[in-house]
N, C-alpha and C positions, 0 to 999 in steps of 0.2 A: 504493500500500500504506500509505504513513505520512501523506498529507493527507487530510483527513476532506472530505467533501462535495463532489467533486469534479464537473464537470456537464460538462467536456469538455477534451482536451488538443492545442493546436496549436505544433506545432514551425515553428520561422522560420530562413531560413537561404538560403546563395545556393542557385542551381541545380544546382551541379557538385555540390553535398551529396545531391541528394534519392536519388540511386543507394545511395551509403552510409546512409541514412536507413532504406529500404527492406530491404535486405539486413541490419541492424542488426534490426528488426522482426520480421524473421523468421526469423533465428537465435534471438534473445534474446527477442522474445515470440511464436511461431509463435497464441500463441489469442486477442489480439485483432487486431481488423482496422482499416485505415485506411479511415477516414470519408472519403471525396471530394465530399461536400456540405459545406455550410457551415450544416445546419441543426444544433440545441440538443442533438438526441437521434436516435439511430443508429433505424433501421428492426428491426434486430437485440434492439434494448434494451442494448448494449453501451456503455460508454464512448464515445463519437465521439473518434477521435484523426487530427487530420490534418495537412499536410504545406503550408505556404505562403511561396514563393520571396519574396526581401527584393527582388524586382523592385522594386516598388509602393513602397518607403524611398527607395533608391538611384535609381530616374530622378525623384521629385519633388519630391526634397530634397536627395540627395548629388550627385546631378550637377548640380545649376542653383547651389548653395550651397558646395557642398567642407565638408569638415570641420575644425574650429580645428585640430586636430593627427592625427599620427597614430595610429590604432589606438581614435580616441574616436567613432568613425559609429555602432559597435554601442553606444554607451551614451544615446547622439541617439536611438538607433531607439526604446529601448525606450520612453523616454518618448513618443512618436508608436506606441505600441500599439494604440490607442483607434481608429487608423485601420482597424483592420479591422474594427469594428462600422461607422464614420461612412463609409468610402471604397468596402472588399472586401466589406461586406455579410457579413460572418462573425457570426455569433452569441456573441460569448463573456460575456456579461451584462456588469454593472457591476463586478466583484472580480473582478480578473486578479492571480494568482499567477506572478510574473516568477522565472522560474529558470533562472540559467548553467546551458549544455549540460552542462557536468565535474560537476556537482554529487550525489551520493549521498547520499540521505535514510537515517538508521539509527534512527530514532525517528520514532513518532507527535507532531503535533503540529496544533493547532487554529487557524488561524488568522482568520476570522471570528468573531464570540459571540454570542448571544443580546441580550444588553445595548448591542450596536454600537461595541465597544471593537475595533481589531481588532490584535493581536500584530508588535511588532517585534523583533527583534532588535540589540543593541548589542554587539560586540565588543572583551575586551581581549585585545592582543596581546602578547606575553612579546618580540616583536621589537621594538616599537614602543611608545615612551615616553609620556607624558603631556602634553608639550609639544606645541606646535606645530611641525612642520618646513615643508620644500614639500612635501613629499608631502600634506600637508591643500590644498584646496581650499578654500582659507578667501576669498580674492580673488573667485574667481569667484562661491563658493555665494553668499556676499552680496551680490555686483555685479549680480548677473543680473537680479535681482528690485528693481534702485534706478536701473536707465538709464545712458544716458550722462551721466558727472557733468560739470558745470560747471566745469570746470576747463582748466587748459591742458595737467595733466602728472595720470594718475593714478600715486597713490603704490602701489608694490609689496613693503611690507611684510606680507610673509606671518604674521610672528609677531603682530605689532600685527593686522592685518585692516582698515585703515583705508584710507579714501580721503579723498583731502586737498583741501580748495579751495585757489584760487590766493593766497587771505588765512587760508591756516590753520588754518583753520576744519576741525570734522570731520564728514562728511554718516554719517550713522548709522541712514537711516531705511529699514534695509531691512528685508523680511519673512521671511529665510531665513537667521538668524543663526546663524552655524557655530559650534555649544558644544559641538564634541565633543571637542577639545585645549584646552589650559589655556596661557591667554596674558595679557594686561594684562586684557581684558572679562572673561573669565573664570577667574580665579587658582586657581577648585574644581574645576574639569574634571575627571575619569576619565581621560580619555582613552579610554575606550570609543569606538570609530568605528561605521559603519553599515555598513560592507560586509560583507555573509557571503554571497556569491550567491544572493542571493534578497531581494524584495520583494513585498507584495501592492501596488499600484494600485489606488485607488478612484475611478470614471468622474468620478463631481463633483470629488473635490481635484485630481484633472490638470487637469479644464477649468480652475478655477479658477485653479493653477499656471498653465497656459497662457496666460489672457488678463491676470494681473497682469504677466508677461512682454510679451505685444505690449502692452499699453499702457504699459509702462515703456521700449521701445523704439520706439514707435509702427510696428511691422513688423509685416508681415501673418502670421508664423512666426514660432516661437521657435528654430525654426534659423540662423537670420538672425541672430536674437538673438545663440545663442550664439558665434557667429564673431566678431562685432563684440565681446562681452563677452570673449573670450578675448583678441583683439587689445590687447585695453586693460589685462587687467589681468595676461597671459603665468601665470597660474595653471593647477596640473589641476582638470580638470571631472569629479565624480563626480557620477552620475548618483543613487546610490542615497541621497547624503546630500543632494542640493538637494530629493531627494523628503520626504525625514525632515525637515527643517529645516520646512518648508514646513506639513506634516501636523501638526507637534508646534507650530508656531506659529499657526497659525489654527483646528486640530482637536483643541486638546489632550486635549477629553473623549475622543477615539477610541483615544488609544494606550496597549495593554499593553506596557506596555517590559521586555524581561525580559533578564536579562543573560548575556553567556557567554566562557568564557576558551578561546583559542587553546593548543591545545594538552590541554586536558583534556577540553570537551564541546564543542569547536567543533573540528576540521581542515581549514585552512583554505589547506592546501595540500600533497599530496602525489601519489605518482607509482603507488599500490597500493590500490585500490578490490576486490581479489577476494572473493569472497565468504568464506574465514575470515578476512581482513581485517574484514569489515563485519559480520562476526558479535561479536568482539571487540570494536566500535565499540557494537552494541546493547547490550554486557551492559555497557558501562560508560557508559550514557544518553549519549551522545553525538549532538548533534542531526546531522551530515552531513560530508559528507566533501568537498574540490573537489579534485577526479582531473584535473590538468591534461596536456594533452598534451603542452608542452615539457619538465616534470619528468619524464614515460615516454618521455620521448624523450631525455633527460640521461641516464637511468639506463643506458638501452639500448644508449647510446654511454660509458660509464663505463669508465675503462683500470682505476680502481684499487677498492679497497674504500671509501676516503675520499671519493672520488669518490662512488660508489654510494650511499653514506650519506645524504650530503648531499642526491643530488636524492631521495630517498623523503620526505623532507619527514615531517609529522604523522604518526605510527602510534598504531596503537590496541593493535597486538599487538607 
């Protein structure tokens, strides 16, 4: 309804989902139909929307590999998208719109142009300050994309973002410089971050991501990659800002950067996604909503009213 030019939509996800997946379809959208080909455009003329198990991630990367931590495989996966054009033979063209499952669209919004800019999103948070914490993935975003350093001890200062040689010296020559917290490199920062569940992908800047990655690592994966770069530099790995870092440092002609505050057009986490919720959400431009399941599952289990409060998280009403 709210992204424009849309040419086909594939949900990813384990096995034990596709029952729920299904029964979700057809409660909530009983008129269209799932596509079980993998070709561009439905026989119907319908949207093609189809259903593809994370089998094909998990036996050829997460079981040969493991993942640096917990709960970080789905943020590996997305960047290995691209395998279902190059591996599953799926059709999804060059611009993949990467969007968390909780996520509620309440606004139209454009995300490729004419011009070949295409739209990001930057986030400020009213929780989270301007500085750098650990919560920034400042270690990794830039480690990932500069190898393993020459050194005997890499240094793990998150606020700094350096890595240190064994004479001092500071190695600086990375491609995916984290300026989204304000630390010594960067004292003007926002602090605007990148995550708002959602990303567009573009086939060329991933390959390109991908192979400045193996040959930074010389691995044949950049899953590989990032095990060994987490090992070294004990940072969180965010997916959505090593992509941004990346696209805004080699593509800068490409990026509309447009801003938005948590809390007033952004919800960026809450437990009430129903539709007078989300009707509330459109008349006050609000671009989406992320309806998480542990917050409708805090709520649900809530003894008190304080309780309750707390996990509803963002409202619009």
């Amino acid at each position: 309804r709210h992204i424009q030019n849309i040419r086909s939509i594939t949900f990813i996800g384990p096995p034990r989902d596709h029952n729920l997946f299904q029964e979700n379809m057809r409660i909530h959208y009983p008129h269209l139909r799932v596509d079980a080909t993998t070709k561009s455009s439905s026989s119907s003329g319908m949207l093609p929307i189809r259903w593809i198990n994370e089998t094909h991630w998990r036996v050829t990367y997460k079981d040969r590999y493991r993942c640096p931590y917990i709960g970080v495989c789905q943020q590996l996966m997305k960047l290995f998208v691209f395998d279902l054009g190059k591996k599953l033979h799926v059709d999804i063209g060059t611009n993949v719109l990467i969007v968390d499952s909780d996520t509620v669209w309440s606004r139209d919004v454009t995300f490729v142009h004419d011009d070949g800019t295409v739209t990001y999103f930057e986030v400020n948070d009213y929780q989270q300050g301007a500085d750098c914490t650990d919560m920034d993935p400042v270690a990794f975003t830039e480690g990932i994309t500069m190898g393993p350093p020459p050194v005997t001890k890499l240094g793990s200062n998150h606020t700094a973002g350096k890595r240190t040689r064994s004479d001092n010296t500071v190695q600086l020559d990375t491609v995916t410089p984290y300026r989204a917290c304000r630390r010594a490199e960067y004292p003007n920062a926002t602090g605007a971050r990148h995550i708002a569940h959602h990303m567009l992908f573009q086939y060329d800047v991933m390959m390109h991501l991908h192979s400045t990655i193996k040959r930074a690592w010389s691995l044949p994966n950049i899953w590989q990659a990032f095990v060994k770069c987490h090992k070294l530099t004990k940072s969180r790995v965010a997916e959505y800002e090593l992509y941004y870092s990346f696209v805004s440092f080699h593509y800068p002609e490409r990026v509309l950067l447009k801003n938005l505050q948590n809390g007033v057009d952004f919800m960026g986490g809450s437990s009430i996604c129903n539709d007078h919720e989300m009707e509330c959400c459109r008349n006050q431009n609000v671009l989406l909503k992320g309806c998480h399941n542990h917050r409708i599952e805090a709520m649900n289990a809530a003894e008190s009213k304080v309780e309750k409060f707390g996990a509803m998280g963002e409202m619009c009403c």
